[in-house]
C-alpha positions as CSV (number, residue, x, y, z in Angstrom):
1,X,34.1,256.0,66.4
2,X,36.2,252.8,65.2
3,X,39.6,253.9,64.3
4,X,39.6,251.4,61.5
5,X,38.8,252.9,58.2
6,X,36.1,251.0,56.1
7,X,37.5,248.1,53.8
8,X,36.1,248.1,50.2
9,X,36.9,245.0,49.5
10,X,34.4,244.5,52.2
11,X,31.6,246.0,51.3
12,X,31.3,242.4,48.4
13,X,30.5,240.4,51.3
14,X,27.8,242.8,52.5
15,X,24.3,243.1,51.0
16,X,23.9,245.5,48.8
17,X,22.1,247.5,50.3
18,X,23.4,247.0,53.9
19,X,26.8,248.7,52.0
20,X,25.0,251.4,50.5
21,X,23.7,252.6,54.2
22,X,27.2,252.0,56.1
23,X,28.8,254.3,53.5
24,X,26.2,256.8,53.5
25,X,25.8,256.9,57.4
26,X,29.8,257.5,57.6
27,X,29.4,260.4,54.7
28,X,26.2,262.0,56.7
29,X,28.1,261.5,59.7
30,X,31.6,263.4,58.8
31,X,30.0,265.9,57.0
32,X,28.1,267.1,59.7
33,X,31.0,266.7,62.0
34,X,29.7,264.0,63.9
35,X,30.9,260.5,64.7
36,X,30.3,258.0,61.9
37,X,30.2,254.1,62.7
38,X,33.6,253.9,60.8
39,X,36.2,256.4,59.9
40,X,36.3,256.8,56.1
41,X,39.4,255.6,54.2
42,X,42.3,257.5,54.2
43,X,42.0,258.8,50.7
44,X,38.2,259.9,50.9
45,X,38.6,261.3,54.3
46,X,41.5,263.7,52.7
47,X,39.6,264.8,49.6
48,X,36.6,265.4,52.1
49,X,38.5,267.8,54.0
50,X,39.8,269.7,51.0
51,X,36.2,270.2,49.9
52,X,35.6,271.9,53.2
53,X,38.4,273.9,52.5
54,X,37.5,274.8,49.3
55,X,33.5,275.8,50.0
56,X,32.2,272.3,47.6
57,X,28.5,272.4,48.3
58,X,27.8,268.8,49.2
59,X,24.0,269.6,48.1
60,X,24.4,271.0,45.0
61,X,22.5,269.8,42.3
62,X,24.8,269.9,39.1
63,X,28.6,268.9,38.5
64,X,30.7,269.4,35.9
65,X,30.0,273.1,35.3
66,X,30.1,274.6,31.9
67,X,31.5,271.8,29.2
68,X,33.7,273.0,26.7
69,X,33.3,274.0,23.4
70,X,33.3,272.5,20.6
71,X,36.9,273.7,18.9
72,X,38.5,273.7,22.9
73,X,37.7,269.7,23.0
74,X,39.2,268.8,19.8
75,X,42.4,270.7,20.2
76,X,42.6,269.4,23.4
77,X,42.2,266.1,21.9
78,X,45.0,266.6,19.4
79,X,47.1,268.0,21.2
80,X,47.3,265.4,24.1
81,X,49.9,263.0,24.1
82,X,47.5,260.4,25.2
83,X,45.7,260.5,21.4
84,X,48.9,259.0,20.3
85,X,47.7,255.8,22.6
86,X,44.6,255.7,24.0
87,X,42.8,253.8,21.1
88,X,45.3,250.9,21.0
89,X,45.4,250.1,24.9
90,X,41.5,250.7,25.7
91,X,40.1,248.4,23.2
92,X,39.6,245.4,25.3
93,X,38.2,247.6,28.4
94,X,35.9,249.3,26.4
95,X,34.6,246.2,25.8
96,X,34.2,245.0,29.3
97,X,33.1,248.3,30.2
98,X,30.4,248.0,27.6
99,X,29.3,243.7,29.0
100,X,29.3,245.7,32.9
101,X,26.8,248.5,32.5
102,X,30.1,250.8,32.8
103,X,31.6,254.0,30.6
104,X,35.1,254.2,29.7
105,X,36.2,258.2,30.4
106,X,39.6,259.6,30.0
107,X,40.6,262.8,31.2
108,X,43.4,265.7,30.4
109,X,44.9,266.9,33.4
110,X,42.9,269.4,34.3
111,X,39.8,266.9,35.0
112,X,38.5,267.3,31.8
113,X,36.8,264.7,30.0
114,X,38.1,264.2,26.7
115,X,36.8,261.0,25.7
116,X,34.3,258.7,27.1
117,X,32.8,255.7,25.4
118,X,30.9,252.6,26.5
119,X,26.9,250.7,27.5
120,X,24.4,253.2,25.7
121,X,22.2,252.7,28.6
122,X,24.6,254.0,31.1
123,X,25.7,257.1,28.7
124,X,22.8,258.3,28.9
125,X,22.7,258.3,32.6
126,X,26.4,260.3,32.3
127,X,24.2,262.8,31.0
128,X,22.2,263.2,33.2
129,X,25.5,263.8,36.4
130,X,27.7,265.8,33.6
131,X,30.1,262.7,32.8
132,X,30.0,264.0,28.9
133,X,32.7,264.8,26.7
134,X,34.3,268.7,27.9
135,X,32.9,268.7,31.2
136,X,35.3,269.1,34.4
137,X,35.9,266.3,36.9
138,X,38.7,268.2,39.0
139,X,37.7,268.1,42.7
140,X,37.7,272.0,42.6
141,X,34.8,271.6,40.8
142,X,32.6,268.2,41.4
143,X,33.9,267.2,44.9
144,X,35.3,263.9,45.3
145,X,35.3,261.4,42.6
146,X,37.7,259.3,40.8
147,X,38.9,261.5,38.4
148,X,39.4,264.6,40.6
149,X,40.7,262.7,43.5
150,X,43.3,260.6,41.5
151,X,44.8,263.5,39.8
152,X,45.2,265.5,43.8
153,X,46.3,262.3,45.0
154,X,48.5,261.3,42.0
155,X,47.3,257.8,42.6
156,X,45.2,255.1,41.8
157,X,41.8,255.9,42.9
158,X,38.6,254.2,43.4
159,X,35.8,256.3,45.1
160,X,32.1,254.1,45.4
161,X,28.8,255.3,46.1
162,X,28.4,257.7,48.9
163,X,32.1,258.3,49.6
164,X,31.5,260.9,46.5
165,X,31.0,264.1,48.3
166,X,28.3,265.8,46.3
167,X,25.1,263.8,46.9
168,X,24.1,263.7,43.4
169,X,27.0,261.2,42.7
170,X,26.4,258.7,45.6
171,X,24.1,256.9,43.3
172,X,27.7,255.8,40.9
173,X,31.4,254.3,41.0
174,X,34.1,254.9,39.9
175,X,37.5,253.9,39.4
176,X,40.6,255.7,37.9
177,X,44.0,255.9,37.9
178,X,46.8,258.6,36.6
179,X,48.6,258.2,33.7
180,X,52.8,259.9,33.3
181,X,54.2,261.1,30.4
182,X,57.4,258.6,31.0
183,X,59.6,261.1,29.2
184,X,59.5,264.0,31.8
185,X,56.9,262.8,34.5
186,X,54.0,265.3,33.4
187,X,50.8,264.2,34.4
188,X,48.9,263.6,31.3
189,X,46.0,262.7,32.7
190,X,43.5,259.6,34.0
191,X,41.6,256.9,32.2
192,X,38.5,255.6,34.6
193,X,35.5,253.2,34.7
194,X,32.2,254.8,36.0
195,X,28.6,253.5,36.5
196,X,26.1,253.0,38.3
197,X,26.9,251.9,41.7
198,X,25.2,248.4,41.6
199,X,28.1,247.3,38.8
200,X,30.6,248.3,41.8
201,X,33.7,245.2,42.0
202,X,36.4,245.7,43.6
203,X,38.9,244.8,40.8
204,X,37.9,247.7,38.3
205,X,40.6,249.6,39.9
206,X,43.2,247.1,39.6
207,X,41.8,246.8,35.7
208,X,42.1,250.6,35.1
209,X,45.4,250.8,36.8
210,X,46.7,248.3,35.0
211,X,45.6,250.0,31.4
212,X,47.0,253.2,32.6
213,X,50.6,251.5,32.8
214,X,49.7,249.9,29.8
215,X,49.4,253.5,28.3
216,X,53.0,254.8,29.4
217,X,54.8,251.9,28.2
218,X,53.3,252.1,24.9
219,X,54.6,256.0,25.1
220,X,58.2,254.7,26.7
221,X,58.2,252.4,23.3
222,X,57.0,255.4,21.0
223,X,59.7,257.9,22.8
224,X,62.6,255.2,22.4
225,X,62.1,255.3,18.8
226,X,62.2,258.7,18.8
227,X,65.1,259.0,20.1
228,X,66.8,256.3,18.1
229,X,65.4,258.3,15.0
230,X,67.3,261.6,16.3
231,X,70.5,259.7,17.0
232,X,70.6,258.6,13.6
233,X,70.6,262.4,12.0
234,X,72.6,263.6,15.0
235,X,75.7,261.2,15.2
236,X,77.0,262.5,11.5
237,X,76.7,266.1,12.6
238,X,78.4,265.5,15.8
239,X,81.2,263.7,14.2
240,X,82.5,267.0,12.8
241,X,81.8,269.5,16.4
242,X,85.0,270.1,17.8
243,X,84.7,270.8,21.7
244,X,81.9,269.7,23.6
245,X,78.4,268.7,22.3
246,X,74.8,266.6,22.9
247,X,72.0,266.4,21.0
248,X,68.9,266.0,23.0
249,X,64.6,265.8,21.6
250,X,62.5,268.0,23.1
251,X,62.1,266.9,26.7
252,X,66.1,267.0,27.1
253,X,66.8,262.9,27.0
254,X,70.3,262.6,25.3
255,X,70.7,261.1,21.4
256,X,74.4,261.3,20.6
257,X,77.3,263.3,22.3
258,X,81.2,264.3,21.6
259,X,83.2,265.4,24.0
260,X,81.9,264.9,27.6
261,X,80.6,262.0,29.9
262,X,77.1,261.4,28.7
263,X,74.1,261.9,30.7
264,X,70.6,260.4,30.2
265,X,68.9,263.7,30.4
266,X,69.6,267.5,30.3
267,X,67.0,269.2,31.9
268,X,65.6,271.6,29.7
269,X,63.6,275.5,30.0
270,X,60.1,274.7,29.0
271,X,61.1,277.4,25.9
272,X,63.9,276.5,23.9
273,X,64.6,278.3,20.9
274,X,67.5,278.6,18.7
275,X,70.4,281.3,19.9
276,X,72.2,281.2,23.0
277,X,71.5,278.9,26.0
278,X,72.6,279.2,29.8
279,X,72.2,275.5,31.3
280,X,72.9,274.9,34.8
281,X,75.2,271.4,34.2
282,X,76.9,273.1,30.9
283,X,77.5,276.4,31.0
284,X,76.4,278.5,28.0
285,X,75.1,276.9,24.8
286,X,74.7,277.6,21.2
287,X,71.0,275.9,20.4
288,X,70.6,274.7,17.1
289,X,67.4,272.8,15.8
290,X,67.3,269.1,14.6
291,X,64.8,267.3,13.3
292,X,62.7,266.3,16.8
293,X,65.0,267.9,19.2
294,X,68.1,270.5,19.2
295,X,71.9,270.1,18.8
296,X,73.2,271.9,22.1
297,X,77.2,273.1,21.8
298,X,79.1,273.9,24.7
299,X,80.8,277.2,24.8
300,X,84.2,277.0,25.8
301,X,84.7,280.5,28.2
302,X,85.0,281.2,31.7
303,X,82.1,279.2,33.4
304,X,79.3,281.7,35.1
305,X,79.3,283.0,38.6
306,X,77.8,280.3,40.5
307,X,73.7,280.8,40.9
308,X,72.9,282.9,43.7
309,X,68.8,282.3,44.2
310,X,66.3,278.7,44.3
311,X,63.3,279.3,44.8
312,X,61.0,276.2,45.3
313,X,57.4,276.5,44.4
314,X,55.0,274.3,45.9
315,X,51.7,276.1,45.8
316,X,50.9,275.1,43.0
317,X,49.0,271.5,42.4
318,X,51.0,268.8,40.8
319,X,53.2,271.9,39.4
320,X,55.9,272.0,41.7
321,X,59.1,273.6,40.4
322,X,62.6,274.9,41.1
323,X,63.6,278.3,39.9
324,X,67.2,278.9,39.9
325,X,68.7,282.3,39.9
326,X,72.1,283.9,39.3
327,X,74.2,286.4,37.2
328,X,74.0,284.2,34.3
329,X,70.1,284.5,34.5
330,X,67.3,282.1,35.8
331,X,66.1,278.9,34.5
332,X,63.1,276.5,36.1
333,X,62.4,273.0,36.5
334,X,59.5,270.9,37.0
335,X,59.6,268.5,39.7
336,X,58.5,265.1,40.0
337,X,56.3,264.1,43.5
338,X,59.4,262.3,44.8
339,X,61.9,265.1,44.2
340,X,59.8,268.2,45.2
341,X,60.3,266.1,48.5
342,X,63.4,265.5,48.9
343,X,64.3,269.4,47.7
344,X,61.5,270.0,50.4
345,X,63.4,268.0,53.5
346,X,66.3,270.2,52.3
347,X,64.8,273.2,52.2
348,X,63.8,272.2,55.9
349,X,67.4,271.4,56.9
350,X,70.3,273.6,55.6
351,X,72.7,272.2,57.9
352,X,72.1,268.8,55.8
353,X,71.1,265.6,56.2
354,X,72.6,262.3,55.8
355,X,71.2,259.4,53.5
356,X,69.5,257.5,56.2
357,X,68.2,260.9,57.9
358,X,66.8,261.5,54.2
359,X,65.3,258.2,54.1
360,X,63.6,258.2,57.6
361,X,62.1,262.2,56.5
362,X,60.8,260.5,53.3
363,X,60.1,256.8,53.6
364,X,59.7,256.8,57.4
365,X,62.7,253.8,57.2
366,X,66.1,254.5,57.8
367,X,67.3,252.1,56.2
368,X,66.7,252.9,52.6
369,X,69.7,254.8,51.6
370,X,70.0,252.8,48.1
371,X,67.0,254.4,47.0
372,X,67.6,257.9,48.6
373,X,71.2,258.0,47.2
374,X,69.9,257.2,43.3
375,X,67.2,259.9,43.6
376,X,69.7,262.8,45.2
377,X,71.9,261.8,41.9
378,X,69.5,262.4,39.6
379,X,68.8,265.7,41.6
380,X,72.3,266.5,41.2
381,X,72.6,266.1,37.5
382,X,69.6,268.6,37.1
383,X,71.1,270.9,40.2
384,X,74.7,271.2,39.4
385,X,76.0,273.8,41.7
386,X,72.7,274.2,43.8
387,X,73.6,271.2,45.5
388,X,76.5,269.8,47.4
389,X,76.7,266.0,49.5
390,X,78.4,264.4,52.4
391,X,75.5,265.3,54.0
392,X,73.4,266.3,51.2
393,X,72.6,270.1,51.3
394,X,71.7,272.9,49.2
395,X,75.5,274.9,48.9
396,X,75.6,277.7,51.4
397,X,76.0,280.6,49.4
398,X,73.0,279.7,47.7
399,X,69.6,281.7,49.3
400,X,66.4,279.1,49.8
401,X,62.8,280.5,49.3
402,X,59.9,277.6,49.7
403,X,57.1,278.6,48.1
404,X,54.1,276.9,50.2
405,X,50.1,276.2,48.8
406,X,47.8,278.7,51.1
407,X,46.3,276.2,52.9
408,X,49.0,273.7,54.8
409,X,46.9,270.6,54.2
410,X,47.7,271.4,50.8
411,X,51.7,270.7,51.0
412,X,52.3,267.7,48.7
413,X,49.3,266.3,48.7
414,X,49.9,263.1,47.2
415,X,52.8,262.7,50.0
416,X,52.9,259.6,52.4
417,X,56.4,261.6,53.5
418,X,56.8,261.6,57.4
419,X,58.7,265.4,56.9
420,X,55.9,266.2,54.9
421,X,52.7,265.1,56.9
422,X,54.8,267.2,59.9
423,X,54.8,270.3,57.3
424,X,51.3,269.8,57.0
425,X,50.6,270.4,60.6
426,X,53.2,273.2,61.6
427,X,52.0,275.4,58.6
């Protein structure tokens, strides 16, 4: 077998039909556990194997499973942040989709399809493989394809012909790429291109990738506002709080403060009500609403015993989180990809490690300690007392549970991280 995966930028300068028998000889070829003319790219190869794992039939003859109904779909639809604006920044590929015999879909982050518009023509055909508004697109449930594959790899995505690994599909392409909720990192979920696989080009993803950023910056603008809005009905209040105080919206990102060095955000428990608030950074709070976020007042006592638990949970996918536990009580975070690493490598290391021993575990270059150094401070802010530096560690009264997914392959998926790819392997 060629160790070289197979190009699809080449597969343009190939006829058609010379591409279509390459890809499905290397598909044949790796399923069956044989050796295929060319080793599939890295991406498909991946998702292939965590079909295996998961018992994908390769022969079935339906995706998509059961769609969903009728009331599920439209509260999904209002209630995703992408309504807010996905009409605005897919007008002009809808369009193109439309003048290339391709479908606009967009997903929630489960894989389903929540919208989908596009050529008539090739609607119809979407009927026909499931691509219909409701219906699932996760791998778990249609094998590898753009949708599924992008939100595992939390990447950019473009699977063609018979690199889908339920036969059914081999006939389409697809392109899609994730899109972040820039306020907290939450996946949202993944606009794509689909179509028959004779419309295949190898820009689409580059197209679809670049309406996806297109997407969070139009949410970055919306969330600025926001923000601006709260700052204007929080800075008079905050004028008359004696002590320490910050008003924060909903995903914790700081309006106004008195009394202390301000922060950009404060992480937040994915419930916050009104009462009494322990926060790791602060101490305990009295939570009051505002209007689009909460007016959080320090109390000024005796700070907590210091927490005594973290527990980091990465079975889950794209849910990682950090669970911290103490006498004061516990309170969990979400993690994004590039911190569930670094708390990962740490996990791995409670002796410590220095910046350019972080950056070797995580880039694979020594070197980059700038970017390592920014990433462990915005750790820190969320980690106050879970933490310590010089060489970065978790403190050593502090007991360290890693939660790991059941299969080992499964650690991180979306990870390029030397440290990680090693996890993958021990187990």
């Amino acid at each position: 077998m060629k160790d070289t995966p197979i190009d699809l930028s080449r597969l343009t300068a190939m006829d058609s039909a010379q591409a279509t028998r390459l890809l499905r000889q290397i598909r044949e070829a790796s399923l069956a556990g044989d050796r295929p003319p060319m080793a599939p790219r890295p991406v498909i190869g991946a998702s292939w194997q965590r079909m295996r794992r998961l018992g994908v039939d390769p022969d079935r003859q339906r995706t998509g499973e059961v769609v969903l109904a009728a009331d599920e779909l439209e509260h999904r639809r209002r209630t995703s942040a992408l309504a807010e604006v996905i009409r605005g920044v897919t007008d002009g590929l809808t369009a193109m989709a439309d003048a290339s015999l391709q479908i606009l879909v967009v997903s929630d982050a489960q894989g389903r399809v929540l919208w989908r518009e596009g050529n008539a023509k090739v609607l119809r055909q979407a009927d026909g493989i499931a691509l219909a508004a409701g219906a699932a697109w996760s791998e778990q449930v249609t094998g590898t394809n753009a949708i599924g594959t992008a939100l595992a790899a939390r990447a950019p995505v473009q699977v063609h012909a018979a690199e889908h690994f339920v036969h059914v599909l081999t006939n389409w392409t697809c392109a899609a790429a994730p899109v972040h909720d820039p306020r907290d990192g939450r996946l949202l979920g993944v606009i794509d291109m689909s179509g028959p696989a004779t419309g295949f080009h190898p820009t689409t993803l580059a197209l679809v990738t670049s309406v996806a950023r297109l997407a969070e910056s139009e949410l970055r603008e919306r969330h600025l506002r926001a923000v601006e809005r709260l700052r204007s009905v929080a800075a008079p209040i905050l004028c008359r709080v004696r002590g320490r105080a910050v008003a924060v919206d909903t995903h914790g990102w700081t309006a106004a403060v008195t009394g202390m060095a301000p922060v950009d955000r404060l992480p937040l428990p994915r419930s916050v009500r009104p009462g009494r608030l322990w926060l790791p950074s602060l101490g305990m709070c009295t939570v009051e609403p505002l209007p689009g976020g909460w007016l959080l007042t320090v109390e000024e006592e005796a700070p907590p015993d210091a927490p005594s638990k973290v527990v980091l949970d990465l079975s889950r996918p794209r849910r990682w989180s950090v669970t911290v536990s103490g006498a004061a009580g516990s309170w969990a975070q979400e993690l994004t990809p590039r911190h569930a690493e670094l708390l990962y490598v740490l996990a791995l290391h409670r002796e410590g490690r220095s910046a350019a021993e972080l950056a070797a575990d995580v880039f694979g270059d020594p070197t980059r300690t700038g970017t390592v150094r920014a990433e462990m401070s915005r750790v820190r802010r969320h980690l106050a007392g879970v933490l310590a530096h010089r060489p970065y560690r978790f403190s050593e009264e502090v007991e360290v549970a890693v939660v790991r997914p059941e299969h080992p392959a499964d650690l991180l998926p979306h990870s390029a991280a030397p440290a990680v790819a090693a996890g993958r392997v021990r187990g």
